[in-house]
Kinemage of the C-alpha trace (Angstrom):
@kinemage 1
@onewidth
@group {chain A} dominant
@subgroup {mainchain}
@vectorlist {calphas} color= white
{ca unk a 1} P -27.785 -1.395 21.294
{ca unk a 2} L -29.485 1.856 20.431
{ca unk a 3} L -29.928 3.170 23.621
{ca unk a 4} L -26.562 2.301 24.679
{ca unk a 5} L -25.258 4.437 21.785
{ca unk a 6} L -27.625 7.340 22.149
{ca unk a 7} L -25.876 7.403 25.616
{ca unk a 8} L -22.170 7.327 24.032
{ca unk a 9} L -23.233 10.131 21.583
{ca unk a 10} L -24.885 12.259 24.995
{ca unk a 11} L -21.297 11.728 26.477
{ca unk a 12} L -19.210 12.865 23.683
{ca unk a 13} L -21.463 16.188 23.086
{ca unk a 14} L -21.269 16.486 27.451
{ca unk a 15} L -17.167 16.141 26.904
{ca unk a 16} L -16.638 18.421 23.580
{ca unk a 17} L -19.014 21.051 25.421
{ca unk a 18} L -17.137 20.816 28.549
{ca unk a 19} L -13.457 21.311 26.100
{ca unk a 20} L -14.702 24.531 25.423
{ca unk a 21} L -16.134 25.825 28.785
{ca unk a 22} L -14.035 27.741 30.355
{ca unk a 23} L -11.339 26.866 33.081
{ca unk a 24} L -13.140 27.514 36.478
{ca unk a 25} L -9.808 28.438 38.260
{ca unk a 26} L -7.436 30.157 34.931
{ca unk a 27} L -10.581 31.265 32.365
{ca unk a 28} L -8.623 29.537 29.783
{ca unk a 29} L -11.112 28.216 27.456
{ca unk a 30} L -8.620 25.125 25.625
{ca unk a 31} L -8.617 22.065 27.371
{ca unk a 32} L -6.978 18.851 26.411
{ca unk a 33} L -7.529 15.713 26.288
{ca unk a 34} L -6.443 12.455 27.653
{ca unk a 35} L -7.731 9.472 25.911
{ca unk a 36} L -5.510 6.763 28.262
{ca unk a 37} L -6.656 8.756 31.734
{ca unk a 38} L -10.251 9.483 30.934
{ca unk a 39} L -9.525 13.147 31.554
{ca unk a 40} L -9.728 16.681 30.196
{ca unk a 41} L -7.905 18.991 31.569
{ca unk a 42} L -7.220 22.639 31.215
{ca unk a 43} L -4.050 23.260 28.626
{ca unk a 44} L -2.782 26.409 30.956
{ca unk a 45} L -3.250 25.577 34.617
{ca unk a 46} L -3.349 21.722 34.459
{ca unk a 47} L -6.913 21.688 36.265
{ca unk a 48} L -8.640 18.785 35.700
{ca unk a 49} L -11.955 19.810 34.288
{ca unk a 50} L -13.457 16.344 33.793
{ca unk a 51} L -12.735 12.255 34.773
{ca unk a 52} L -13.624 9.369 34.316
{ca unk a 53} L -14.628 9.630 30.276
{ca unk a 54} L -16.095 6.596 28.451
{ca unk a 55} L -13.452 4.568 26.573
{ca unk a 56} L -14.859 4.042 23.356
{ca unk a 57} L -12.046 1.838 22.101
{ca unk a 58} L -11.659 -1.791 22.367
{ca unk a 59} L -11.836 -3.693 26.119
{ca unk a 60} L -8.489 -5.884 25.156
{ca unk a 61} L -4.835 -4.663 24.834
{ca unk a 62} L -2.060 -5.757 22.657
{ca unk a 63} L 1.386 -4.999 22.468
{ca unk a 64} L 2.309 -6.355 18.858
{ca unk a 65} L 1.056 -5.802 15.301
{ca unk a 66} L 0.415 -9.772 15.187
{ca unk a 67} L -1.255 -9.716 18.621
{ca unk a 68} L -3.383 -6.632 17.563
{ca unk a 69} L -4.491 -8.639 14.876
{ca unk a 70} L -5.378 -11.965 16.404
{ca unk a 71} L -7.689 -10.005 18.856
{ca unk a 72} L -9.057 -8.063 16.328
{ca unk a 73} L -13.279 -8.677 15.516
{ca unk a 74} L -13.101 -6.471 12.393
{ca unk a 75} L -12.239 -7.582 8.867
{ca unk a 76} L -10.165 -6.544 6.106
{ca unk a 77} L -11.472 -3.034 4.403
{ca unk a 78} L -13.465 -3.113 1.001
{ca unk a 79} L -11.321 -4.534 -1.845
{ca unk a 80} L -12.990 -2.822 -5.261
{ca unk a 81} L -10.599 -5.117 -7.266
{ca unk a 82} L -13.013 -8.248 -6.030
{ca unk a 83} L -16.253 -9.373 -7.517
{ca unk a 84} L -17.800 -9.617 -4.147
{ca unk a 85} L -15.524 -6.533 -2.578
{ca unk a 86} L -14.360 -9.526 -0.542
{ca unk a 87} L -17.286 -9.346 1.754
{ca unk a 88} L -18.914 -12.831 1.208
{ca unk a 89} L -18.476 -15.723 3.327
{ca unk a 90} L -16.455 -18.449 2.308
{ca unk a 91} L -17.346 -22.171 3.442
{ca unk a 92} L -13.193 -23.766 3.614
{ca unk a 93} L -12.851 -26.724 1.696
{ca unk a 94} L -11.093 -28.530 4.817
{ca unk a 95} L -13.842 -30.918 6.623
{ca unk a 96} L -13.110 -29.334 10.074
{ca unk a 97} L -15.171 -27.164 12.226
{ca unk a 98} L -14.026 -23.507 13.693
{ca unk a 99} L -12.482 -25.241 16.346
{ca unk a 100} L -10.379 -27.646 14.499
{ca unk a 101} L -12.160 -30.859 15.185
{ca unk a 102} L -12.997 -33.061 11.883
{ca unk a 103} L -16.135 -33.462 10.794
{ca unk a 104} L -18.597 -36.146 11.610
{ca unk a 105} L -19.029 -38.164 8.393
{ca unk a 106} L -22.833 -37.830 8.307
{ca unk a 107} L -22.258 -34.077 7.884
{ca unk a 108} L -19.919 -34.377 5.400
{ca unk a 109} L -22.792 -34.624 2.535
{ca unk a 110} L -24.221 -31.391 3.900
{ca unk a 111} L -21.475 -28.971 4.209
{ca unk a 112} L -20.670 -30.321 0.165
{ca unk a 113} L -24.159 -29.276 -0.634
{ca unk a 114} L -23.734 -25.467 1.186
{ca unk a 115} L -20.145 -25.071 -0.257
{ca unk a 116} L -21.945 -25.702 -3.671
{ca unk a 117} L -24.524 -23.827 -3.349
{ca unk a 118} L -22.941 -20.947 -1.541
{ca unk a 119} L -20.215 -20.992 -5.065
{ca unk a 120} L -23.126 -21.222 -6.991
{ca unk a 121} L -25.209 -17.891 -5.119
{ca unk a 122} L -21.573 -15.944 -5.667
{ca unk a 123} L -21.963 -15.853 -9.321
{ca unk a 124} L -26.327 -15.808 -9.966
{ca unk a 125} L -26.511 -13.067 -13.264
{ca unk a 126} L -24.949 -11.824 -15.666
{ca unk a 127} L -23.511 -9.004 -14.024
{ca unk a 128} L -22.034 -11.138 -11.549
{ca unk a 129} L -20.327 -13.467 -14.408
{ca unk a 130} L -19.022 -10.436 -15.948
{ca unk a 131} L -17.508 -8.684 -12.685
{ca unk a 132} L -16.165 -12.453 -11.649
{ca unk a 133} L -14.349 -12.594 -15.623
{ca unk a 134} L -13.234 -9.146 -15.532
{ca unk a 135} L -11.652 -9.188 -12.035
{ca unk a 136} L -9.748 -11.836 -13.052
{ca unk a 137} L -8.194 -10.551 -15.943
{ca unk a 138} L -7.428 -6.931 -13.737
{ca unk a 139} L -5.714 -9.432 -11.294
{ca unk a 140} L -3.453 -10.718 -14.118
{ca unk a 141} L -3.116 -7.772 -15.465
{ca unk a 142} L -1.734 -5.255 -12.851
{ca unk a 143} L 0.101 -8.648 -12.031
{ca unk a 144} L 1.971 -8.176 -15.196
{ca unk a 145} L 2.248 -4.270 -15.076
{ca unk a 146} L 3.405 -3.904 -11.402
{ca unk a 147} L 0.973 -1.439 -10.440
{ca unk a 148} L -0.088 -0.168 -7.112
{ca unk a 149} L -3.118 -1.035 -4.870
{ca unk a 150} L -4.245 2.339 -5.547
{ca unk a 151} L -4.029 2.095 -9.096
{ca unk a 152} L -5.695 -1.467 -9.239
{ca unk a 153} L -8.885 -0.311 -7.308
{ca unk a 154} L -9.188 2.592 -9.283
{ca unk a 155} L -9.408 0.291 -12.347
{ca unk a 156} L -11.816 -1.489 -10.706
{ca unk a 157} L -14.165 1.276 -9.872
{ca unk a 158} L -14.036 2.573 -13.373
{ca unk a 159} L -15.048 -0.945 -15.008
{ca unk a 160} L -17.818 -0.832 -12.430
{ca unk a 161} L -19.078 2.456 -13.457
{ca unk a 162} L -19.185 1.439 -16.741
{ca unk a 163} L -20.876 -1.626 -16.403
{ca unk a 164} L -23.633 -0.214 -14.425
{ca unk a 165} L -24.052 2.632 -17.827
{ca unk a 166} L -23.948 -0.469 -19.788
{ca unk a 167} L -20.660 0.105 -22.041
{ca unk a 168} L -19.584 -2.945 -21.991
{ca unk a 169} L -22.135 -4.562 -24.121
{ca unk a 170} L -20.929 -5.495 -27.528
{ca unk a 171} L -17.228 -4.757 -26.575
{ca unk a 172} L -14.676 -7.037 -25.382
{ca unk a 173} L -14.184 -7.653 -21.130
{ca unk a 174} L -10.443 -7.725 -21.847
{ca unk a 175} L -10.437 -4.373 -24.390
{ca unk a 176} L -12.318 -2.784 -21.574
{ca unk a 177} L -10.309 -3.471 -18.616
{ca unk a 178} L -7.117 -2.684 -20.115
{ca unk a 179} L -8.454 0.766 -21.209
{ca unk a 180} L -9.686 1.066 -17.307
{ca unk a 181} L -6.099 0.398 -16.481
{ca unk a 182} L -4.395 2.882 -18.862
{ca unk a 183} L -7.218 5.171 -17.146
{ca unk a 184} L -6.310 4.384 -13.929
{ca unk a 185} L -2.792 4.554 -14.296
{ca unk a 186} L -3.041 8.341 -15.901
{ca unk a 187} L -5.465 9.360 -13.212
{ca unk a 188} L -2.854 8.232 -10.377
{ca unk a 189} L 0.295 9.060 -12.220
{ca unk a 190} L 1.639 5.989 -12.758
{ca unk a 191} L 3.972 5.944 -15.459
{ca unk a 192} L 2.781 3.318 -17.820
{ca unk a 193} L 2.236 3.563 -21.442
{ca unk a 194} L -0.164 2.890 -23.840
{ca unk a 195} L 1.967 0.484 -25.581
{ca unk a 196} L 2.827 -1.630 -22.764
{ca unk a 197} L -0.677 -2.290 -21.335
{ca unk a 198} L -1.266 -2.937 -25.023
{ca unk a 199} L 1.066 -5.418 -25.378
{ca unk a 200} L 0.335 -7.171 -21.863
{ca unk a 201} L -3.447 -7.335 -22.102
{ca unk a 202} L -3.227 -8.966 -25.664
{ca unk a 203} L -5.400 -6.300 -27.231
{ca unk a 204} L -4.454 -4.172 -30.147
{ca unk a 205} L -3.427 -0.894 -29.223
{ca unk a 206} L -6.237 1.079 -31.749
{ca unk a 207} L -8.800 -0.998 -30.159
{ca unk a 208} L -7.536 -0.184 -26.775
{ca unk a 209} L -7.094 3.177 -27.717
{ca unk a 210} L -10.949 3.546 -28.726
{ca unk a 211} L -12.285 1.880 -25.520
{ca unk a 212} L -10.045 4.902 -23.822
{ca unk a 213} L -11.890 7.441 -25.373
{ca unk a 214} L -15.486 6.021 -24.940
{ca unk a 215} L -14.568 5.989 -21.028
{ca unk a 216} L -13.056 9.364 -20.936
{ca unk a 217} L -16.434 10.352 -22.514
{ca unk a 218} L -19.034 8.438 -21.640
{ca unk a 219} L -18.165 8.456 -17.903
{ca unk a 220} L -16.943 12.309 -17.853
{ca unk a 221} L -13.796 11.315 -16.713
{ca unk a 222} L -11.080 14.642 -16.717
{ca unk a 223} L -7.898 13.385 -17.015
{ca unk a 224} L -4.343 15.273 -15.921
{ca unk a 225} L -1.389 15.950 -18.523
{ca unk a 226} L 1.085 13.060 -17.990
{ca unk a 227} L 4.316 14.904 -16.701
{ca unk a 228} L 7.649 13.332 -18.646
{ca unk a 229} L 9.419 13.390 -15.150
{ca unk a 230} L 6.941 10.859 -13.903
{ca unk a 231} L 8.446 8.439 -16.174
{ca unk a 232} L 12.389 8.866 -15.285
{ca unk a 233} L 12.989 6.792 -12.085
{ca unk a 234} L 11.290 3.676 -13.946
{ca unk a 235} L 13.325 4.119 -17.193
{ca unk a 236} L 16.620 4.821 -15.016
{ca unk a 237} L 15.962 1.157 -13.059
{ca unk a 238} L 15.760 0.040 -16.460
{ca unk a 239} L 19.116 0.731 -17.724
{ca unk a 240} L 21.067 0.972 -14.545
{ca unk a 241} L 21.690 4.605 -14.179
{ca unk a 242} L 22.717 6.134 -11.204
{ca unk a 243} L 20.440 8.872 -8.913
{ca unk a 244} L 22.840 11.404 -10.215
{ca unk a 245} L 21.324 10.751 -13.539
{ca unk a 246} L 18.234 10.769 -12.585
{ca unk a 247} L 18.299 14.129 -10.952
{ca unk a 248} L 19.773 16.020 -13.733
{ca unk a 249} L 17.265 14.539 -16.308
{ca unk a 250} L 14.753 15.914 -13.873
{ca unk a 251} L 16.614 19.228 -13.634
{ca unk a 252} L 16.439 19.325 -17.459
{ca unk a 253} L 12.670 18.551 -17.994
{ca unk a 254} L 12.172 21.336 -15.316
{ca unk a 255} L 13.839 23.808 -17.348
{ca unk a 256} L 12.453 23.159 -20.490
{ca unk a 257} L 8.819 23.019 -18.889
{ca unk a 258} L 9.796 26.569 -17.721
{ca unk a 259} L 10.777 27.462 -21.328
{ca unk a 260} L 7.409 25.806 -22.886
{ca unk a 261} L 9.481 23.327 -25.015
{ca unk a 262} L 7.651 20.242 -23.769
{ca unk a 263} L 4.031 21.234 -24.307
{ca unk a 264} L 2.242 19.400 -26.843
{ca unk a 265} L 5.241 16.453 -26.908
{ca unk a 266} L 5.012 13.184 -26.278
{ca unk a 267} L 6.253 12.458 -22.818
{ca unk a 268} L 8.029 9.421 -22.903
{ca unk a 269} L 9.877 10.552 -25.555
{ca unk a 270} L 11.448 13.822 -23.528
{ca unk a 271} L 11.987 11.486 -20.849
{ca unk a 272} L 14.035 9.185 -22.845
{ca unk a 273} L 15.835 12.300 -24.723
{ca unk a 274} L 16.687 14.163 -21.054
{ca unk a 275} L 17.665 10.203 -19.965
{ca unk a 276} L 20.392 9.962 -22.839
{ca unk a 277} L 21.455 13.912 -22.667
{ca unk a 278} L 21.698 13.497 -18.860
{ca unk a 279} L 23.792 9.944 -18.897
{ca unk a 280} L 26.439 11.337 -20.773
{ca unk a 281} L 26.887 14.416 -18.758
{ca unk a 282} L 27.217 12.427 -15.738
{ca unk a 283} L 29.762 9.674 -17.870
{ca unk a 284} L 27.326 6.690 -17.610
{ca unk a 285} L 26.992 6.885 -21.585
{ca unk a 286} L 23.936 4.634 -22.966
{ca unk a 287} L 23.128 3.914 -26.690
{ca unk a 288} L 19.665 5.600 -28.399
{ca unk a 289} L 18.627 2.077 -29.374
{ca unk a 290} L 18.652 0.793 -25.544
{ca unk a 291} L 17.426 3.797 -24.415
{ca unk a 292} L 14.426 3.434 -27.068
{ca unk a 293} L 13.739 0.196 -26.084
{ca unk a 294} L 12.703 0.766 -23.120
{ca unk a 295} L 11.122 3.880 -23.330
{ca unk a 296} L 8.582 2.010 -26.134
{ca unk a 297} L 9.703 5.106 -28.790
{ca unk a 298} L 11.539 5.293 -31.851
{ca unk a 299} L 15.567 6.377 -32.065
{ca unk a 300} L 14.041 9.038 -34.496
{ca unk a 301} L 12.253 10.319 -31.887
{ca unk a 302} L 14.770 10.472 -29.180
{ca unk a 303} L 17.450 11.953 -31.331
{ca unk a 304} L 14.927 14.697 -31.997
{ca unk a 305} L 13.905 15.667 -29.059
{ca unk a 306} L 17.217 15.832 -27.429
{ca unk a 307} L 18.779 18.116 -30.548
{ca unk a 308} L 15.870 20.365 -29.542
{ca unk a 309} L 16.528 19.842 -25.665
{ca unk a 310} L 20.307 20.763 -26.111
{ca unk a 311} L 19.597 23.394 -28.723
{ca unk a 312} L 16.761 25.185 -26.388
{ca unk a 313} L 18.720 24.641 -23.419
{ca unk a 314} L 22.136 25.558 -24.960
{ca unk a 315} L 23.419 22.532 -23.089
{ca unk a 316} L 26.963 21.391 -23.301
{ca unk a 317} L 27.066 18.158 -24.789
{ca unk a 318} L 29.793 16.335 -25.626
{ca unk a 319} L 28.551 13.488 -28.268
């Protein structure tokens, strides 16, 4: 197997060598090339400057996503957001063999003792135990949120980091994963609030709050300004408005950004304030109670922020 790929690796530097040598008949010295003909050829002239490259892609063809698949012998990328990274081997509980056939019942008794023992080597320490709990709970909770992939893995590799410093000792699994989730979700611009992870991991918010910090500074963690306008399209879907809405609250944040009236203010309160300004400019009138509701904020604190907003802006409002 080595030797076979010290020859690959001669071929490739013989190939991107001979992409920039120049064109014997033109002088051009960019060639292109053809991965489905084996060839490079000159990009001016057409000349074909060498044939008959090594393939290095797979030996079967498919025509299909589901066919591509099927003859695929690669597995599924790392998954951070499993104990194991789902890399371990799993014996099925089924009593058949790869090829379908059932089981001889003398066997039986021995594939139950390597399925226990092989769920028994998954989990061996306490790290393990811990990683198995928490993963759990991050599946149940981004579950509950909605959140991406991205935003789940990133979780993930947080709680790992701080496991391995050893910050979760003497705190609760649960505390600590939400506050990797709130993390997660500021680092990828999510728009999720404090109060809702809060309120769907079961943990009080100072608590989670406090579990936030020691991860922002115990694992040097620099996190972006949350923008208000990242929080609009989610609190539209939420009351039914319209893309027209939408757009002008956007508009609005933009120009007070410009104007400095949103710096040091909560931003899910100036969404919820350019929300209600912008829904009655556009006729599709909500309340300050609904709109508080689901913005997780007070009516105070929306009917502040848009006086300011309209006051600032010198909007015209008709209320």
């Amino acid at each position: 197997m080595e030797e076979n790929s010290s020859i690959h690796e001669k071929h490739r530097q013989i190939q991107d060598s001979q992409e920039h040598r120049p064109c014997p008949d033109c002088g051009e010295t960019k060639a292109v090339r053809d991965e489905s003909r084996g060839e490079i050829a000159c990009a001016n002239c057409g000349l074909v400057i060498d044939a008959n490259a090594i393939d290095s892609g797979p030996e079967w063809r498919a025509f299909t996503s589901e066919e591509r698949d099927k003859r695929a012998r690669t597995g599924s990328p790392i998954n951070y957001a499993l104990q194991d990274h789902d890399l371990s081997t799993m014996i099925d509980w089924r009593n058949r063999d790869a090829a379908g056939r059932q089981i001889t019942s003398n066997r039986r008794a021995e594939i139950y003792r390597l399925r226990k023992w092989q769920r028994r080597s998954r989990v061996h320490s306490s790290i393990e135990r811990n990683l198995a709990s928490a993963m759990s709970e991050l599946d149940r909770l981004s579950s509950q949120l909605g959140v991406s992939r991205v935003v789940k893995e990133t979780a993930s590799v947080m709680y790992r980091r701080a496991l391995e410093r050893r910050l979760i000792r003497g705190r609760s699994i649960d505390a600590m994963i939400a506050a990797a989730m709130y993390a997660a979700c500021r680092l990828r611009e999510a728009p999720c609030t404090l109060d809702e992870i809060a309120y769907h991991s079961r943990i009080n918010r100072k608590e989670l709050g406090r579990c936030y910090r020691l991860l922002l500074r115990r694992l040097d963690v620099r996190m972006p300004v949350s923008q208000p306008t990242n929080f609009i399209p989610r609190f539209a879907q939420s009351l039914g408005l319209s893309s027209r809405v939408q757009r002008r609250a956007i508009q609005i944040l933009e120009d007070a950004r410009q104007k400095g009236i949103t710096a040091g203010k909560d931003p899910t309160g100036l969404a919820a304030s350019a929300l209600y300004i912008s829904a009655i400019m556009e006729g599709e009138r909500r309340t300050q109670r609904e709109i508080a509701e689901v913005a997780h904020v007070t009516e105070v604190t929306v009917r502040n922020r848009y006086k300011e907003l309209v006051r600032e802006l010198q909007l015209a409002v008709e209320f």
